[in-house]
ChimeraX commands (.cxc) that place a marker at each C-alpha (Angstrom):
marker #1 position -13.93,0.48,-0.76 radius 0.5
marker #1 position -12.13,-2.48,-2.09 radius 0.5
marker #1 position -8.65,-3.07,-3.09 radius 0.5
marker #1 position -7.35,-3.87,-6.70 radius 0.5
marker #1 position -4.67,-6.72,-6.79 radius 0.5
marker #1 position -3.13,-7.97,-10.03 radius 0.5
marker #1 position -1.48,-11.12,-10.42 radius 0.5
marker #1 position 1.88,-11.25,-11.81 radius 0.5
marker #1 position 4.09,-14.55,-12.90 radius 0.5
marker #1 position 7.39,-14.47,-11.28 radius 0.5
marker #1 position 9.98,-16.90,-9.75 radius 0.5
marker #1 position 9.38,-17.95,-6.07 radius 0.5
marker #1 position 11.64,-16.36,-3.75 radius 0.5
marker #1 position 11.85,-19.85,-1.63 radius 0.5
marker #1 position 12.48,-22.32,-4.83 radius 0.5
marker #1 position 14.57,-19.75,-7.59 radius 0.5
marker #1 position 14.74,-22.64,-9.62 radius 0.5
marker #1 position 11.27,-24.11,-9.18 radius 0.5
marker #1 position 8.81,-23.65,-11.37 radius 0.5
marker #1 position 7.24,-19.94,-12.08 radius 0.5
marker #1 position 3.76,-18.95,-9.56 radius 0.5
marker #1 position 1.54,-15.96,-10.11 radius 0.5
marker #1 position 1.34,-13.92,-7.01 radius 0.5
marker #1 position -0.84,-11.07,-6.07 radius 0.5
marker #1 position 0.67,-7.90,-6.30 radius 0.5
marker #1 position -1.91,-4.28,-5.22 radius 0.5
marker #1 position -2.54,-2.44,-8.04 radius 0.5
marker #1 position -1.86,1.42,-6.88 radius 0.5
marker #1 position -3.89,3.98,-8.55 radius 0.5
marker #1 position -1.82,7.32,-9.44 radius 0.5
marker #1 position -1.44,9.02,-6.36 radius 0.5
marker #1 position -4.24,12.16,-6.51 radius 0.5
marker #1 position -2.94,15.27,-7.09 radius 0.5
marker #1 position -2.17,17.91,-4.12 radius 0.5
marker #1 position -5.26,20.03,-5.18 radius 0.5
marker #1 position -7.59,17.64,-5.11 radius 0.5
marker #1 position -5.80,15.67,-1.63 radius 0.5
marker #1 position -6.18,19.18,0.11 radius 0.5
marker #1 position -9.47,19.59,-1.09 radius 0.5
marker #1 position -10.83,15.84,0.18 radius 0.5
marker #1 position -8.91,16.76,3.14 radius 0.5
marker #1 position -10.50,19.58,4.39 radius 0.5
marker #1 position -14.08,19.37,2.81 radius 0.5
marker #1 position -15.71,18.66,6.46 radius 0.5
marker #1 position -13.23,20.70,8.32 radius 0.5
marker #1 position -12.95,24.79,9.06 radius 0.5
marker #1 position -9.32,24.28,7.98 radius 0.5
marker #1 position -8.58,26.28,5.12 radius 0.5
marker #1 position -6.88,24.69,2.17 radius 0.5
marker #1 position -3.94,27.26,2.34 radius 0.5
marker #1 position -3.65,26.13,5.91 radius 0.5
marker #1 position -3.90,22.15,5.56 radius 0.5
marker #1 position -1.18,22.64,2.56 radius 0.5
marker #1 position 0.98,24.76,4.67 radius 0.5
marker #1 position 0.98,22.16,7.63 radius 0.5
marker #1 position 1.89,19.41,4.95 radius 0.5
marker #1 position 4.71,21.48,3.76 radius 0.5
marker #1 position 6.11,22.21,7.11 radius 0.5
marker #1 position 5.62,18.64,8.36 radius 0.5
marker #1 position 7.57,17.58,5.48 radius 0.5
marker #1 position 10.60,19.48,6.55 radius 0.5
marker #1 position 10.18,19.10,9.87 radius 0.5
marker #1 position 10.35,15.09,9.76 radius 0.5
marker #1 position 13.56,14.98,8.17 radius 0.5
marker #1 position 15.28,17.64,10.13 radius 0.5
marker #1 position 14.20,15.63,13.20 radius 0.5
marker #1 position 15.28,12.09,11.56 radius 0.5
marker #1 position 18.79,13.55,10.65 radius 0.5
marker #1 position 19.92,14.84,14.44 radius 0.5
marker #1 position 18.69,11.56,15.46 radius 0.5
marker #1 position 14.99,11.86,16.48 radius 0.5
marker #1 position 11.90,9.22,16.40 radius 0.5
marker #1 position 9.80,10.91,15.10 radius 0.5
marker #1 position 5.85,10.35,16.37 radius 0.5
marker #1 position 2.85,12.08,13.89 radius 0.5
marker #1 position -0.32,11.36,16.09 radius 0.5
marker #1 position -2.63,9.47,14.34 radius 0.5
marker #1 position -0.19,8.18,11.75 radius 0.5
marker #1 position 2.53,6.21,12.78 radius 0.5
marker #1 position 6.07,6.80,13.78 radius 0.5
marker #1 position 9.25,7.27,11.39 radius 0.5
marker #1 position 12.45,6.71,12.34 radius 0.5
marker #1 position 16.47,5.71,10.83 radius 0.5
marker #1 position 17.84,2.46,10.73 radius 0.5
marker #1 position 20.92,0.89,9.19 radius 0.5
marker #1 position 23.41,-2.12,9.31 radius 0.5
marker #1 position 26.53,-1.88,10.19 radius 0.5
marker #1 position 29.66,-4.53,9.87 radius 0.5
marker #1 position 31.68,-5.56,13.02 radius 0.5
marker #1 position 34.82,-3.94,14.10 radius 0.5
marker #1 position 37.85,-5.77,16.63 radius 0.5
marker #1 position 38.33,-3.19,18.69 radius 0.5
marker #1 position 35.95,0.49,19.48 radius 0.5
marker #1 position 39.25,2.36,17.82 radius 0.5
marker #1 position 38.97,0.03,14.11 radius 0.5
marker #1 position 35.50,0.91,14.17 radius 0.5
marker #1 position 34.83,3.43,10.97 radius 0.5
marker #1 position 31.47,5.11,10.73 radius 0.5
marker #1 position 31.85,5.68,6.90 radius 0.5
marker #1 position 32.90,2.87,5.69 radius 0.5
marker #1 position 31.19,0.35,7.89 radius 0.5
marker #1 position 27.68,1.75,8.25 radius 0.5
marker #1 position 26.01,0.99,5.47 radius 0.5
marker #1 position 22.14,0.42,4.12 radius 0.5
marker #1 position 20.31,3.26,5.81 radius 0.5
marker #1 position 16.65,3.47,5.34 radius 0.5
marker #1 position 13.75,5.70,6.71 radius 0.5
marker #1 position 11.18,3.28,8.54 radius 0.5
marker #1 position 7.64,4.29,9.31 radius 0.5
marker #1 position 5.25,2.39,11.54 radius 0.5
marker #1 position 1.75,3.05,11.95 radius 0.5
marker #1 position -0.12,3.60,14.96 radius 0.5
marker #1 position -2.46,0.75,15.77 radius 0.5
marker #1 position -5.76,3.30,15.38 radius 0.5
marker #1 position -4.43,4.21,11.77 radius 0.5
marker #1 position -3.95,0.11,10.66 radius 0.5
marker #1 position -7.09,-0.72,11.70 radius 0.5
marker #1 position -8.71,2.07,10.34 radius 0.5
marker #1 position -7.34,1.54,6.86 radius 0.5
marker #1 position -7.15,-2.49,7.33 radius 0.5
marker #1 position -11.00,-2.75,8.95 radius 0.5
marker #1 position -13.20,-4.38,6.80 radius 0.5
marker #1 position -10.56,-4.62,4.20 radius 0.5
marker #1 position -11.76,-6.30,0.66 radius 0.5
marker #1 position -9.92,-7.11,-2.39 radius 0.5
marker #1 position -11.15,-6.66,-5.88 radius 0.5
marker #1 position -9.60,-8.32,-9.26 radius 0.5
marker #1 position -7.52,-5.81,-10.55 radius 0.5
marker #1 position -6.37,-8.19,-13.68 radius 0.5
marker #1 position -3.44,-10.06,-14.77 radius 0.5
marker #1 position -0.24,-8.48,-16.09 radius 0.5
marker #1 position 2.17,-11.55,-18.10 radius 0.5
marker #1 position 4.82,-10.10,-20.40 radius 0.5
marker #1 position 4.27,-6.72,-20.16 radius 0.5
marker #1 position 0.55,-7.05,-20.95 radius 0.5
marker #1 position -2.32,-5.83,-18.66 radius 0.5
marker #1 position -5.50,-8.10,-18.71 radius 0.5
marker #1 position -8.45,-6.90,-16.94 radius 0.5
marker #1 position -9.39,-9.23,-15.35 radius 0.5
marker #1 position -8.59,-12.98,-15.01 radius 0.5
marker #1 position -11.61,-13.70,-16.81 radius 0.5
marker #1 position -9.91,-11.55,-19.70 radius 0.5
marker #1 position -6.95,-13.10,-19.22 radius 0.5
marker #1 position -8.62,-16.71,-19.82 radius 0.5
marker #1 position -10.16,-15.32,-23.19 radius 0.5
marker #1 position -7.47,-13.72,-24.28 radius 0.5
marker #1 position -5.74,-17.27,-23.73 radius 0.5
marker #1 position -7.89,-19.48,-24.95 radius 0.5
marker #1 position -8.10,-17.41,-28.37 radius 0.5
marker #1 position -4.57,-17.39,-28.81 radius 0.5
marker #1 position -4.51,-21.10,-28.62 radius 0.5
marker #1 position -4.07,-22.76,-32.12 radius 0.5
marker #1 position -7.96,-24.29,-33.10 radius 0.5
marker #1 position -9.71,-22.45,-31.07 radius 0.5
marker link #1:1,2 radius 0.2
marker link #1:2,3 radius 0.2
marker link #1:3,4 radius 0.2
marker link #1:4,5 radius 0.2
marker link #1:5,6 radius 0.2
marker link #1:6,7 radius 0.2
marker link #1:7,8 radius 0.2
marker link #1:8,9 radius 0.2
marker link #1:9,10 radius 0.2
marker link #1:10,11 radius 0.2
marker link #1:11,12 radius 0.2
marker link #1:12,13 radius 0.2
marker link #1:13,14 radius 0.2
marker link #1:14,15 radius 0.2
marker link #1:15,16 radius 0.2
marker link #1:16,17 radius 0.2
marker link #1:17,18 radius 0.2
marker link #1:18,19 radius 0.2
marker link #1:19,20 radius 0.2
marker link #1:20,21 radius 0.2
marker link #1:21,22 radius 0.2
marker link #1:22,23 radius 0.2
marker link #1:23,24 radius 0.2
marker link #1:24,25 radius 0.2
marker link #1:25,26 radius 0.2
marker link #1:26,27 radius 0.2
marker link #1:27,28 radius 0.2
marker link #1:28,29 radius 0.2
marker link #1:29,30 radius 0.2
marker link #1:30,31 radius 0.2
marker link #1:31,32 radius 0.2
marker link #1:32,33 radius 0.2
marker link #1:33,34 radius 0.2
marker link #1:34,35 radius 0.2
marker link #1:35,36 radius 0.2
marker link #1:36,37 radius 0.2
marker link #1:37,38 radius 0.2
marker link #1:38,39 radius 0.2
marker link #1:39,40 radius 0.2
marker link #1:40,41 radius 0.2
marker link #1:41,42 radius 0.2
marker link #1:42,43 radius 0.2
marker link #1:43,44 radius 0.2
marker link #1:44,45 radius 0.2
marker link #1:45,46 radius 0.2
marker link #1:46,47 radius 0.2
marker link #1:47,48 radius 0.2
marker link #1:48,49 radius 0.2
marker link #1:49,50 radius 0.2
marker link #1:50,51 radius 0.2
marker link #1:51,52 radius 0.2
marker link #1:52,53 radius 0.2
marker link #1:53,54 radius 0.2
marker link #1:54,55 radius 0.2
marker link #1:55,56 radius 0.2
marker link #1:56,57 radius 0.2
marker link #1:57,58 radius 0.2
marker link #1:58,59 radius 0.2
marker link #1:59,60 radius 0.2
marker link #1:60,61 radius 0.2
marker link #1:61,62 radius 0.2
marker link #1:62,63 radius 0.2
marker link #1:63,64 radius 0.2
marker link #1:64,65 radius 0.2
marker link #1:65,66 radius 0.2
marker link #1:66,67 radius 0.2
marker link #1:67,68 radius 0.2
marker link #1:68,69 radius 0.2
marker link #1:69,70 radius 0.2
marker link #1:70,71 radius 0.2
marker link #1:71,72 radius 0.2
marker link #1:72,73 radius 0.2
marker link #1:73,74 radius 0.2
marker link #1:74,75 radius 0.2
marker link #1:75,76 radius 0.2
marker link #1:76,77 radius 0.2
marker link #1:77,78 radius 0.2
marker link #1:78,79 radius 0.2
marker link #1:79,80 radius 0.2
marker link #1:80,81 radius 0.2
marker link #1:81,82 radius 0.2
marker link #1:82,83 radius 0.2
marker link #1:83,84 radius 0.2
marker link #1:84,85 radius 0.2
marker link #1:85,86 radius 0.2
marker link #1:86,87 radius 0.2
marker link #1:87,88 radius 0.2
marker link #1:88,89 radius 0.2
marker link #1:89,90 radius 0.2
marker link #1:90,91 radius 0.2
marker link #1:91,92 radius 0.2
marker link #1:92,93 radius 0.2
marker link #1:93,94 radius 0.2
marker link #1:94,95 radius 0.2
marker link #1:95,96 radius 0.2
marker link #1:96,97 radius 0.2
marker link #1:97,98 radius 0.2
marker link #1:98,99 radius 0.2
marker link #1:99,100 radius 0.2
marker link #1:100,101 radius 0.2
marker link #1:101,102 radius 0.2
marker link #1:102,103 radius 0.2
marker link #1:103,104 radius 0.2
marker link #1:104,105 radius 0.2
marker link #1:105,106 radius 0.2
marker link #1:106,107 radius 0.2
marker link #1:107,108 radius 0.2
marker link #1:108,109 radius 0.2
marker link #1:109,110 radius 0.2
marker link #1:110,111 radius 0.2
marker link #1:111,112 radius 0.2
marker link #1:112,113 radius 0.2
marker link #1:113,114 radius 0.2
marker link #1:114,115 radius 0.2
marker link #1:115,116 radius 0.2
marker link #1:116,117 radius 0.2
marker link #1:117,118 radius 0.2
marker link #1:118,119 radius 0.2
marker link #1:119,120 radius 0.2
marker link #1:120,121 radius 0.2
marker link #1:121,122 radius 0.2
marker link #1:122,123 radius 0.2
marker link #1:123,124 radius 0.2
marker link #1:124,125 radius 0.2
marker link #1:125,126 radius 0.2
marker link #1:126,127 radius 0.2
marker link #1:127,128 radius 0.2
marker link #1:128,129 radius 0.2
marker link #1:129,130 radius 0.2
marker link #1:130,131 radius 0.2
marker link #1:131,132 radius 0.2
marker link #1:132,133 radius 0.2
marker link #1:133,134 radius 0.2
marker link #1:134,135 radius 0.2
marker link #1:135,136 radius 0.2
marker link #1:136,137 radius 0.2
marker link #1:137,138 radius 0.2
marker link #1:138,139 radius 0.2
marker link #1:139,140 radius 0.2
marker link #1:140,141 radius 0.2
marker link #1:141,142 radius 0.2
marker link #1:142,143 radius 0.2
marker link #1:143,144 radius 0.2
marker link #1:144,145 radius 0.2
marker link #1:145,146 radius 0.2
marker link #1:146,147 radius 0.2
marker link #1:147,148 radius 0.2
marker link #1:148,149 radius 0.2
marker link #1:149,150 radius 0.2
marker link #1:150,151 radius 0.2
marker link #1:151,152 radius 0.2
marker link #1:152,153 radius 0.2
marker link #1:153,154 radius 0.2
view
């Protein structure tokens, strides 16, 4: 299978007043729909689709249950989530305020090494097309035509 990357025109992080670049950005297909992920899931398996769904759902409440009392949490053959934040500095342990000085929390998840290299093994990218001004092209070959016809004398 091969990856779909667009490439987009945007400002370069490093130079904000430099010139615009086109970087490569993946180009995500619609995430399939639980009947059909459950059904891909399980084809090979004796797992019932009622069952695979069920262990989703409960797996889905479990994780943040776990993340909110303060857990890593580990899914074997996935990765591991866990909390992080920032925080600013206080003088002194009794200045310090959780609520206002904790701030920026996010929900981090790391895969297992098995699980990169299984979905980074072999890896290939495919042109996905060009997107300038709100306009999807193709392909950069349809992006060139599409320029080159819009130029005056052409």
């Amino acid at each position: 299978m091969t990856l779909p990357y667009r490439l987009v025109q945007r400002m370069n992080p490093q130079d904000p007043e430099g010139p615009r670049k086109w970087y490569a950005t993946p180009k995500s297909a619609s995430p399939q729909s639980e009947k059909d992920m459950v059904k891909d899931a399980t084809e090979f398996t004796t797992l019932s689709a009622a069952e695979f769904r069920a262990a989703l759902e409960h797996l889905a409440m479990y994780v943040p249950r776990m993340l909110r009392s303060g857990h890593t949490v580990k899914v074997p053959g996935l990765g591991t989530f866990r909390i992080t934040f920032k925080s600013q500095g206080a003088d002194t342990v009794d200045m310090f305020n959780p609520q206002e000085m904790i701030y920026d929390l996010r929900i981090v998840f790391i895969p297992d090494a098995d699980f990169r290299e299984r979905v980074l093994l072999n890896f290939e990218l495919e042109d996905g097309g060009v997107r300038e001004n709100g306009i999807d092209y193709a392909s950069r070959e349809a992006y060139k035509k599409a320029k080159e016809a819009a130029e005056p004398g052409a």
